[in-house]
Backbone bond lengths (Angstrom), bond angles and torsions (degrees), N, CA, C in turn:
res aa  C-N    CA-C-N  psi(-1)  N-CA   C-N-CA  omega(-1)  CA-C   N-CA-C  phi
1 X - - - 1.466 - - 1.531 109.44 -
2 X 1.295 130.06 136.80 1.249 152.51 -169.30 1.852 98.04 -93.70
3 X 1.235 135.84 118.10 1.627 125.86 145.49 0.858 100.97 -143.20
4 X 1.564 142.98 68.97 1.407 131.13 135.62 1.768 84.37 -172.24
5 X 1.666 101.01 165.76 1.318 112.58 -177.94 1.594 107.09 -168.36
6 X 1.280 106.69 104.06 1.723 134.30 166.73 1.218 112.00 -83.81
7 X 1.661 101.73 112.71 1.438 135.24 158.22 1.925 115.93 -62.13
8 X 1.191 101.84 163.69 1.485 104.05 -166.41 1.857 70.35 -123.52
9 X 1.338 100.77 -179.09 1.814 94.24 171.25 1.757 91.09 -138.70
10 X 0.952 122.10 -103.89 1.539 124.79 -171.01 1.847 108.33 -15.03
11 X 0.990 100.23 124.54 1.796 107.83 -173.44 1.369 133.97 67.81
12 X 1.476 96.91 -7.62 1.650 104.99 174.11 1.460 130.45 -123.25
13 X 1.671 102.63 -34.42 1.833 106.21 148.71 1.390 105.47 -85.56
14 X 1.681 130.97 -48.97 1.182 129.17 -157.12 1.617 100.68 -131.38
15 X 1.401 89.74 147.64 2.085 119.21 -175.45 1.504 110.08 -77.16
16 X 1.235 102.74 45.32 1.693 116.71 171.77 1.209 133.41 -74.78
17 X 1.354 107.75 -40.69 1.512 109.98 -157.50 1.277 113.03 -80.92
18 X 1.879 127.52 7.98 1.444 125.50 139.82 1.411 122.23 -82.31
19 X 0.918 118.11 -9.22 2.215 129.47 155.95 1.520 96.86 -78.14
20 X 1.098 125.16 -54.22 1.817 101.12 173.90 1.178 122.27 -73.89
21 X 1.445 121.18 -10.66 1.302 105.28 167.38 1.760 122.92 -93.20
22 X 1.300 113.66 -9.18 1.440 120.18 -173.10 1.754 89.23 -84.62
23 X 1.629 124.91 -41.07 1.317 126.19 -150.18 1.658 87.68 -77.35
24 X 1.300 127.94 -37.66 1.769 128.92 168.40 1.275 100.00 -31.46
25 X 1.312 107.89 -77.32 1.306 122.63 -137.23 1.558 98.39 -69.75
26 X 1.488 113.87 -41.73 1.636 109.73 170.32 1.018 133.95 -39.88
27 X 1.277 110.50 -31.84 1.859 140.71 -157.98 1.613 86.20 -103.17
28 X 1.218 128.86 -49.25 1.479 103.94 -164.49 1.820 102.45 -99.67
29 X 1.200 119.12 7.03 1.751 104.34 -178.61 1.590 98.63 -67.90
30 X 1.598 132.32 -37.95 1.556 110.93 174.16 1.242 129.08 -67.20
31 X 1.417 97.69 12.79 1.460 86.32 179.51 1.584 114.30 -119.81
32 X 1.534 114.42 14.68 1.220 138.33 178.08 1.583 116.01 95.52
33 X 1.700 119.06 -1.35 0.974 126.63 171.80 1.776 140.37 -99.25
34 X 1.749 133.71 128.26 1.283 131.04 -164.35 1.586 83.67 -128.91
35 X 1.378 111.77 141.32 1.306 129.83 -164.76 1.893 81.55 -124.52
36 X 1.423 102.53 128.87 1.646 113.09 -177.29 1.124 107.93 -84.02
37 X 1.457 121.71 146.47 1.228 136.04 -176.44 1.885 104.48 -46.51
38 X 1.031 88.55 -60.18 1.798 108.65 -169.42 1.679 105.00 -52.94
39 X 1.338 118.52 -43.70 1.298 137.56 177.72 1.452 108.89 -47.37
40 X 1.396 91.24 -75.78 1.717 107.00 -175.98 1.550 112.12 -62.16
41 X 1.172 132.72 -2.11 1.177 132.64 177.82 1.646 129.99 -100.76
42 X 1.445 90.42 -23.49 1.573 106.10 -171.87 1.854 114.00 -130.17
43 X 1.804 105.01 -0.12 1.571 110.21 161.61 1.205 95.16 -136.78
44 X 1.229 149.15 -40.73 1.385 134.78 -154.24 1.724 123.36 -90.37
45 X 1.692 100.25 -21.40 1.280 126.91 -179.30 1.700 118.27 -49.19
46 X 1.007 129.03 103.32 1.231 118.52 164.22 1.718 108.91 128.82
47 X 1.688 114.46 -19.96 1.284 123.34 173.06 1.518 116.81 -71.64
48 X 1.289 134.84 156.58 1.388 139.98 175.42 1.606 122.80 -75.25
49 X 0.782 128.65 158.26 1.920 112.17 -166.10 1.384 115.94 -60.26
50 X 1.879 111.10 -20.05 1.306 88.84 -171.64 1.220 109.39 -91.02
51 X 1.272 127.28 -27.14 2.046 150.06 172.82 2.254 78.36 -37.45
52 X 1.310 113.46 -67.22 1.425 104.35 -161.07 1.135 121.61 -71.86
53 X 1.163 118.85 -39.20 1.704 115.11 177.84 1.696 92.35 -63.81
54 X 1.430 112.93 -66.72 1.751 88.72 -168.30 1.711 121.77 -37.66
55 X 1.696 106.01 -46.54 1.422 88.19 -174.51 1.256 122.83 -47.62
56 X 1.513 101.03 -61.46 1.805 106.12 -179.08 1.275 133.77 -61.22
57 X 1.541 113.62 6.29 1.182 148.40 -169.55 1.502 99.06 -78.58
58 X 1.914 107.01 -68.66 1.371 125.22 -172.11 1.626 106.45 -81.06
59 X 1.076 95.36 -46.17 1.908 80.10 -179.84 1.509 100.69 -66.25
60 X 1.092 157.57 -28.72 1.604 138.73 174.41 1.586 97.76 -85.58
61 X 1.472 142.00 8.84 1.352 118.47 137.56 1.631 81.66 96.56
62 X 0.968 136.19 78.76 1.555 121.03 -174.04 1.725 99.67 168.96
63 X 1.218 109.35 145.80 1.398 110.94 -145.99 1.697 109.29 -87.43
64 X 1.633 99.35 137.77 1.336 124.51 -149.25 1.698 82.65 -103.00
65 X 0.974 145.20 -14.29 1.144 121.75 -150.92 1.970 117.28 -58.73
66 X 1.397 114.52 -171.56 1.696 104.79 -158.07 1.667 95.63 -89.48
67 X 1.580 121.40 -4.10 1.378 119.47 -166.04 1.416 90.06 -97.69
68 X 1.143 141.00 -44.57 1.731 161.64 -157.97 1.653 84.92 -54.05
69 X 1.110 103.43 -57.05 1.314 124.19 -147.68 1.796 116.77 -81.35
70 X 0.924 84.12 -50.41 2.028 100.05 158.01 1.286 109.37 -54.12
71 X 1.504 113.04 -40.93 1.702 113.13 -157.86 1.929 90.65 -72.81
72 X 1.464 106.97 -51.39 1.119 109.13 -177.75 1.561 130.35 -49.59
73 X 1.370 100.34 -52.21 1.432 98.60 155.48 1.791 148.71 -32.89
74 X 1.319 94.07 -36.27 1.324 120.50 -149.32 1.645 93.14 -106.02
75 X 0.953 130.95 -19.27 1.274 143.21 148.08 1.555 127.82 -71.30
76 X 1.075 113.25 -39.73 1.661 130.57 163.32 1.842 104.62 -54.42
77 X 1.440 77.44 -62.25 2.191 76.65 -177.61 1.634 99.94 -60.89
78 X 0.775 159.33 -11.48 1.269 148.52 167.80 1.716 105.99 -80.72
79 X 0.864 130.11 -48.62 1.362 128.32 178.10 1.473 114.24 -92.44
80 X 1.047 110.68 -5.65 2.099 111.82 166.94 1.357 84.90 -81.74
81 X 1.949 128.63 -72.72 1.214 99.37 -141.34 1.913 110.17 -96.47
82 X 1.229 113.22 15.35 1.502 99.26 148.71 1.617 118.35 -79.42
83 X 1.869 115.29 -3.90 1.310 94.97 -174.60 1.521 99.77 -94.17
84 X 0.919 128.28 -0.39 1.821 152.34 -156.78 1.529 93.17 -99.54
85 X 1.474 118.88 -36.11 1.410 111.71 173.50 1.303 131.23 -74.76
86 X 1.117 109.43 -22.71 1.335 128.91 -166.76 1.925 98.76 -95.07
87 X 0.813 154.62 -9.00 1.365 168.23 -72.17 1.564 129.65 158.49
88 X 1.347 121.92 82.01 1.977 122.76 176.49 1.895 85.81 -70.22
89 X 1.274 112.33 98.01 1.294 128.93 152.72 1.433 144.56 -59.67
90 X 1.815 109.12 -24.81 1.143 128.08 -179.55 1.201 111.20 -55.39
91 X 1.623 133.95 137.25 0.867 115.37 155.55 1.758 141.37 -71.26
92 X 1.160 136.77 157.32 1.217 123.03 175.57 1.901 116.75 -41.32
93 X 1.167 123.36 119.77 1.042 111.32 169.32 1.969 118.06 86.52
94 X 1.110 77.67 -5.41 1.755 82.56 175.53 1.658 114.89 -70.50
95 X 1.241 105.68 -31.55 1.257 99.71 -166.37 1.601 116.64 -84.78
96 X 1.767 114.97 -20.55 1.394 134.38 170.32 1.786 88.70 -45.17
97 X 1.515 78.86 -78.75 1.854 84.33 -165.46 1.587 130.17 -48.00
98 X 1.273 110.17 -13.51 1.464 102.78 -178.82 1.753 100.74 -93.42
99 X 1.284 113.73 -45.00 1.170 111.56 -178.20 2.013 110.57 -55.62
100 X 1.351 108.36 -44.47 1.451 102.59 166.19 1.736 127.13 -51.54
101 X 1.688 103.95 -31.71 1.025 116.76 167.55 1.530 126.94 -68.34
102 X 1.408 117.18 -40.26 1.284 130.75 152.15 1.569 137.05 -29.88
103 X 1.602 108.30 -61.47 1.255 140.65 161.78 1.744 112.88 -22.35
104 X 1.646 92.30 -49.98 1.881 121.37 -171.65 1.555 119.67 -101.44
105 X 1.001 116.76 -30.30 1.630 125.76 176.57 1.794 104.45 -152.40
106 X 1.923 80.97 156.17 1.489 92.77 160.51 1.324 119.17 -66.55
107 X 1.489 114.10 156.12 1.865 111.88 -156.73 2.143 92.51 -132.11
108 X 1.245 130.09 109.37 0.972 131.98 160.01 1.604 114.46 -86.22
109 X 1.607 113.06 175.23 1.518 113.54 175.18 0.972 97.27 -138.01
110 X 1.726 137.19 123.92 1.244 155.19 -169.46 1.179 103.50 -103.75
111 X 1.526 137.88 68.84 1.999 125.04 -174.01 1.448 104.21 -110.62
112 X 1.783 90.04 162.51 1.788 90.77 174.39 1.159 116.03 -105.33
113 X 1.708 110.44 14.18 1.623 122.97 179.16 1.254 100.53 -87.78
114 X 1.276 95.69 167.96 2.004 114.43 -176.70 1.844 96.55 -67.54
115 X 1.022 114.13 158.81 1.338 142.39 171.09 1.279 99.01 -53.55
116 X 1.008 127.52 -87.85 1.623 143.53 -166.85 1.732 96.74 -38.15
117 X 1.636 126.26 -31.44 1.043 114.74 -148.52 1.664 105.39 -90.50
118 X 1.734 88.88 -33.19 1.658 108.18 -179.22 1.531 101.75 -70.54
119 X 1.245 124.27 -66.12 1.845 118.13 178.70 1.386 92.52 -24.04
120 X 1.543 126.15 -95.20 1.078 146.04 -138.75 1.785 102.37 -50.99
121 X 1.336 127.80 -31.97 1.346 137.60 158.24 1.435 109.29 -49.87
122 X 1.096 92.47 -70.22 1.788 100.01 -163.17 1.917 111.49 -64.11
123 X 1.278 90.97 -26.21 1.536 79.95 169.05 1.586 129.75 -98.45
124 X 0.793 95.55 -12.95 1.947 114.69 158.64 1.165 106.94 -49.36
125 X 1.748 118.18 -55.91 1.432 134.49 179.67 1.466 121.79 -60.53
126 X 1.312 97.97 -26.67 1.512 110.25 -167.67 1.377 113.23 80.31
127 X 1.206 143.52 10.95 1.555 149.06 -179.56 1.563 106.60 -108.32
128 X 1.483 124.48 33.88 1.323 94.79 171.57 1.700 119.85 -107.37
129 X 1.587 84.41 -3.87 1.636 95.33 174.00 1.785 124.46 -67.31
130 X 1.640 92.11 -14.54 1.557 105.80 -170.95 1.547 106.75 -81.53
131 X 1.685 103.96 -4.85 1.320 86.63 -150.73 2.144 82.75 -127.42
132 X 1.763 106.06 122.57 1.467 121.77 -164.22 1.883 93.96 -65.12
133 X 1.603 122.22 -17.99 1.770 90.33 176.48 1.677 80.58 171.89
134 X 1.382 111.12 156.63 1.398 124.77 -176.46 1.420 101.16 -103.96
135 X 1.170 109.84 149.83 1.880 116.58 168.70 1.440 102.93 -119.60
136 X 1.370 124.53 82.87 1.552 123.71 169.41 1.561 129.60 -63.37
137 X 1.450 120.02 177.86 1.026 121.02 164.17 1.791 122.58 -59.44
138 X 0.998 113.25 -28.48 1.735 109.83 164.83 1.566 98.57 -82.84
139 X 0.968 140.15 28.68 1.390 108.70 176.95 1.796 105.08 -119.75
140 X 1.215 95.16 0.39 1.773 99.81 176.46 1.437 123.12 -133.89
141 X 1.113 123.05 145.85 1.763 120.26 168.26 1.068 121.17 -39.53
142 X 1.524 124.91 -52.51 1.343 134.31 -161.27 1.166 125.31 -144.56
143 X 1.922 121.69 109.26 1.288 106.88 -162.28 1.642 125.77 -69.02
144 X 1.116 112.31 -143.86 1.608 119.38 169.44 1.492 105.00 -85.12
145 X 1.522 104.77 126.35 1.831 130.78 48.42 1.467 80.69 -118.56
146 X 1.199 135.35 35.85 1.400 108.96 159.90 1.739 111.05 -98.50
147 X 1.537 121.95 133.05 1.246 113.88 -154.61 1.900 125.98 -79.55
148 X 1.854 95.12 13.79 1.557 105.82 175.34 1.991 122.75 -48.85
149 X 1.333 117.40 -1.95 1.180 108.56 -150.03 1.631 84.32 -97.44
150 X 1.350 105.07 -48.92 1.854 118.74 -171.13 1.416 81.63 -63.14
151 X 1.498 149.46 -92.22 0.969 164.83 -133.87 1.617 106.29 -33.07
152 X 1.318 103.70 -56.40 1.351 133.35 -179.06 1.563 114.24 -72.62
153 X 1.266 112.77 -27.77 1.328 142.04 153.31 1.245 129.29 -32.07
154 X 1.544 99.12 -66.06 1.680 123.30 177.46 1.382 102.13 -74.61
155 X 1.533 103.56 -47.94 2.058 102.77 -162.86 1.608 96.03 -70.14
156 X 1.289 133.88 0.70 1.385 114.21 -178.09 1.588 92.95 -105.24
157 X 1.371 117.54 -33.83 1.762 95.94 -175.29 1.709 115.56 -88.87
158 X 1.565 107.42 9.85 1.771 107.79 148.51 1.616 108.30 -87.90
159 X 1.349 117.37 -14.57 1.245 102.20 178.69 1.760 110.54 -72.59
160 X 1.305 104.34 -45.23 1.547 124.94 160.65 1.171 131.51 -24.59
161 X 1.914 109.23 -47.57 1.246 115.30 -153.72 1.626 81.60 -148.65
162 X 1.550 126.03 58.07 1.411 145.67 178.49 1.640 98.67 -75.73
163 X 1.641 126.56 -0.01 1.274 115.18 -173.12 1.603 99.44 -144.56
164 X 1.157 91.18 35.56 1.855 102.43 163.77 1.881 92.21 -128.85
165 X 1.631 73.30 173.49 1.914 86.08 168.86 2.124 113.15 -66.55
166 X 0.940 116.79 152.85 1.393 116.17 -173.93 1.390 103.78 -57.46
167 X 1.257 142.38 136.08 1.819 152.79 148.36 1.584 105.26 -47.53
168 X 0.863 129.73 134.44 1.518 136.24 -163.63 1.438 106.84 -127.09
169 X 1.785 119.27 123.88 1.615 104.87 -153.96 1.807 97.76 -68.59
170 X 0.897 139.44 -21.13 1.544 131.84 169.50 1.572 119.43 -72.83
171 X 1.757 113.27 31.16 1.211 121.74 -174.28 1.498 90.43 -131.41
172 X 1.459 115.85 -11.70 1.450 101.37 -168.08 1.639 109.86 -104.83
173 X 0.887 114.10 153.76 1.496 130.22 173.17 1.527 124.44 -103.15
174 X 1.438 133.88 74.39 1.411 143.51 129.43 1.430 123.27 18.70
175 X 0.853 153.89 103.66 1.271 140.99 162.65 1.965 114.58 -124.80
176 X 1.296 100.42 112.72 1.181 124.98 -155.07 1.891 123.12 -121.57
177 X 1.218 113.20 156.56 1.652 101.97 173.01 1.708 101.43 -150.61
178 X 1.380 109.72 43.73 1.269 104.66 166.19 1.694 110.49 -170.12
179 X 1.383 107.00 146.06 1.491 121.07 178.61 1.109 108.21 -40.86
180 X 1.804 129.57 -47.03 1.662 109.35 166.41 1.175 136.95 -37.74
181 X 1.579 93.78 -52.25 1.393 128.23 -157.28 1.939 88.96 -62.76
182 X 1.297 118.44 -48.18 1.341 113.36 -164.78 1.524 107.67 -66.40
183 X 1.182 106.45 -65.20 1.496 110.95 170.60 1.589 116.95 -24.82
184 X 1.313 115.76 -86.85 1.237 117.31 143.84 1.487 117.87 23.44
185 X 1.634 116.99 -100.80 1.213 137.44 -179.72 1.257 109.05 -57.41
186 X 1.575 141.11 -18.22 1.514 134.18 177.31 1.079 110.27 -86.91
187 X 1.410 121.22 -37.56 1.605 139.09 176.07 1.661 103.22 -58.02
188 X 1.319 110.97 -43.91 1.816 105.73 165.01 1.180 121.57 -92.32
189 X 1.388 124.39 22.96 1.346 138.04 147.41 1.790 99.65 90.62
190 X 1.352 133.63 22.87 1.335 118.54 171.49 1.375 96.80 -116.38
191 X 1.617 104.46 174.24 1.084 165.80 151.31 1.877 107.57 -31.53
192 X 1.123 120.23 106.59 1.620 134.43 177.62 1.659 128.49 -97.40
193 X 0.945 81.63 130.20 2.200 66.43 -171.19 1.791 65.47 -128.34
194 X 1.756 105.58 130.71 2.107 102.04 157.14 1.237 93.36 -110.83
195 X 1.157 111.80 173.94 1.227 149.02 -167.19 1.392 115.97 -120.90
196 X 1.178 117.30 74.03 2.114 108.13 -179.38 1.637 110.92 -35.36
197 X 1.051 136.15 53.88 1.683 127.81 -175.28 1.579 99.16 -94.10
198 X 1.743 130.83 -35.49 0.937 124.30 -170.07 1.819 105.11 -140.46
199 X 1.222 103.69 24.21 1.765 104.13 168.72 1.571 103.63 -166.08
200 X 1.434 96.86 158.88 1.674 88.99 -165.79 1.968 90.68 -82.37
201 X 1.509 106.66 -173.86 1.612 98.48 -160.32 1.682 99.54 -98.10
202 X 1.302 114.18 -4.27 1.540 118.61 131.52 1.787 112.82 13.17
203 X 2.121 71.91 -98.26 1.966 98.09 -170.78 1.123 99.38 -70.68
204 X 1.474 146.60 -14.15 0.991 138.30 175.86 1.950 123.09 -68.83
205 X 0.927 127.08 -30.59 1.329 144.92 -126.21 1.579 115.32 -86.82
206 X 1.288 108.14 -0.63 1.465 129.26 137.59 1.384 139.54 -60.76
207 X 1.375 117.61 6.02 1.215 135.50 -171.64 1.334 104.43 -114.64
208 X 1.648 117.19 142.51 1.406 102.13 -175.31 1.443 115.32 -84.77
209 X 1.132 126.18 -1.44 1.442 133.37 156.55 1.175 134.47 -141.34
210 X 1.372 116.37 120.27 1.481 129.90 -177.09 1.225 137.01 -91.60
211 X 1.477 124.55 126.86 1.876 90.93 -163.48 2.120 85.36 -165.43
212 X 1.205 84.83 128.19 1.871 112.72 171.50 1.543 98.19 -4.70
213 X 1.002 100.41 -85.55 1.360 104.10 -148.63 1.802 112.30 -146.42
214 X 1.387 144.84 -176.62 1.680 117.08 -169.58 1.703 77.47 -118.22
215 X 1.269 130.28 21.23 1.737 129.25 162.21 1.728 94.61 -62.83
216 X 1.024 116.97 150.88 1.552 135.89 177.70 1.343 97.77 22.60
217 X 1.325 152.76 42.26 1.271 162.53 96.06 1.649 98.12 31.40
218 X 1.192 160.66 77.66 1.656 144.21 120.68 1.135 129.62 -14.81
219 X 1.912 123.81 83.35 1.749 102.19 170.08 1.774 98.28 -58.49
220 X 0.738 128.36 -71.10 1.461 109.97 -149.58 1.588 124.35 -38.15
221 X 1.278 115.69 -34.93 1.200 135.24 142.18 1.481 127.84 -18.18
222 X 1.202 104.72 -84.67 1.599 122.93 -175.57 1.901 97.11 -60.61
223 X 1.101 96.65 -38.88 1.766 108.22 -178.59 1.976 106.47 -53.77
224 X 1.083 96.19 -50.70 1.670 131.25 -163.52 1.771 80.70 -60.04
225 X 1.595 111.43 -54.11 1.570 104.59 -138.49 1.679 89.97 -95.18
226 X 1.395 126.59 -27.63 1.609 110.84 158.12 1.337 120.33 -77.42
227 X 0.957 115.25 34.94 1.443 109.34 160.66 1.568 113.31 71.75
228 X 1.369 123.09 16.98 1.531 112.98 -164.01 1.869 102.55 -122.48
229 X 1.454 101.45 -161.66 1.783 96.49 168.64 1.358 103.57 -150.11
């Protein structure tokens, strides 16, 4: 049985994750560093800003430390979300499906973006009312593929729903568009539907359901094809 279902946000409600990768690369050309298209798409994809600047930090030999790294950040959010302003991000059809999703279960958002960045998305969109509480990148130790984001996920919508029976992470449904993101969600014991938006379904194929794109998206469908109701 299916009763709850966590959204990922960057690449799977919204057409971001080429604004996080241009806003990287902006932020790191003074520092002698360009993160490749191909790179950032197929290893770097799906980590939280600080998981990426450190990596590319240490493999170019150049200092990782936790202040380096803040500074960097904190500069990025200034140039992601003026590029986020300028920008209808939604994807086609995202908003059918979550709101259908809504209708049927409680709907969390599992991201590895800052808080401030996801509100400010989701309410642009008009979907943030659908959704009972965000789990950002400050809100956990360790981003994706480590599985703290869902984890934290679930324990906030029993905190939510402290007067129902407990949500059980093999009750929840994931919805995802990246190899972190999947990992991630198996490691907290649910259920994956990706989304090809930013990898072909290839890298995806660890997920128990795979599907184009969240355009004409079918819950009953995706419901039908994990096995649940």
């Amino acid at each position: 049985m299916i009763r709850a279902v966590i959204f990922d946000l960057d690449g799977t409600l919204v057409d971001t994750e080429p604004l996080h990768f241009a806003a990287f690369n902006q932020v790191l050309r003074p520092e002698g560093i360009e993160i490749p298209r191909d790179e950032y798409f197929t290893r770097l994809i799906g980590l939280n800003d600080h998981d990426c600047f450190a990596m590319v930090l240490r493999e170019n030999r150049m200092d990782a430390g936790e202040e380096h790294i803040a500074s960097l950040i904190a500069r990025k959010t200034v140039v992601y979300q003026a590029m986020v302003a300028e920008r209808e991000v939604l994807y086609p059809g995202a908003g059918k499906f979550a709101r259908d999703c809504a209708r049927r279960f409680p709907l969390m958002i599992a991201t590895g973006t800052l808080r401030a960045e996801a509100e400010a998305i989701l309410r642009r969109a008009g979907l943030r009312e659908l959704f009972l509480d965000i789990i950002a990148a400050e809100d956990v130790e360790r981003g994706k593929p480590a599985p703290d984001a869902f984890i934290a996920a679930l324990d906030r919508l029993g905190f939510i729903h402290w007067d129902r029976d407990p949500i059980r992470a093999d009750e929840c449904v994931v919805v995802e568009d990246t190899r972190a993101g999947i990992e991630a969600a198996h490691r907290a014991g649910m259920k994956v539907i990706a989304l090809c938006h930013s990898a072909p379904a290839a890298d995806l194929a660890a997920a128990d359901v795979v599907r184009d794109s969240i355009s004409g998206l079918d819950l009953d469908d995706v419901i039908h094809a994990l096995g649940g109701r």
